[in-house]
N, C-alpha and C positions, 0 to 999 in steps of 0.2 A: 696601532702602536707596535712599536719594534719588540721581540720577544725578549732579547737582550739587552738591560738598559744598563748595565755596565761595562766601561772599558776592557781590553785584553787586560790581566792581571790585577784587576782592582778588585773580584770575586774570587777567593779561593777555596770553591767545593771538597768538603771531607769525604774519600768512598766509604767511609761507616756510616753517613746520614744517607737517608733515599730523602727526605721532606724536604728540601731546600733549608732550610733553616740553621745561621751559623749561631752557634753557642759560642757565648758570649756571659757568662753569668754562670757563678760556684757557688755549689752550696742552696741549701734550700732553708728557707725562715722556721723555728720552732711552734708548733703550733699544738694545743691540747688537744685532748683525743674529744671534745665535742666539736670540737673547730673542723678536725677529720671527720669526723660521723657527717657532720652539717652537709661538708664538702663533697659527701660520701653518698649523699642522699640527693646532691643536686645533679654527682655525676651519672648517677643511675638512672636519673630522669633525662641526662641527656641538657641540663639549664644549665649550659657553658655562657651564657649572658648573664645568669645569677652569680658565677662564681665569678668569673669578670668584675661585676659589681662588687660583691665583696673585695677582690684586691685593691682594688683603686680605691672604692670610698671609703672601708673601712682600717683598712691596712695603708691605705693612702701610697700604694704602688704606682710604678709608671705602668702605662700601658704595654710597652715591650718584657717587661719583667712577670706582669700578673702574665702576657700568654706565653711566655715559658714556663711559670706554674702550672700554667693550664695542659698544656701539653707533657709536660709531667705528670700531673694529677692523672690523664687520660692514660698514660705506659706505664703507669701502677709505679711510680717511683716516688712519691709523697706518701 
């Protein structure tokens, strides 16, 4: 598979990200401080599939939006 799978000009890389990942989404959801703890507990474990689960079933997030939480949650910005 081609390493590139987008046109010249239809990706346009930021130099403040190294992750690939364009942002795309402001602002992050309010959440109580056991909802953090919860979340705070799964990320120290490392059950980036549990928090996953949480945004989608019970927050009923899309998929792209819970792993920008996610990746938030992991650079201490939640």
């Amino acid at each position: 598979m081609a390493d590139n799978l987008f046109c010249a000009g239809q990706k346009k890389m930021s130099m403040s990200y190294k992750d690939g990942h364009t942002r795309t989404f402001r602002g992050y959801p309010k959440m109580s401080d056991a909802i953090k703890r919860l979340l705070g507990v799964y990320l120290k474990k490392k059950q980036y599939n549990k928090i996953m689960m949480f945004f989608v079933g019970i927050c009923e997030y899309d998929e792209d939006y819970a792993g920008f939480l996610i990746r938030e949650l992991i650079r201490g910005n939640l």
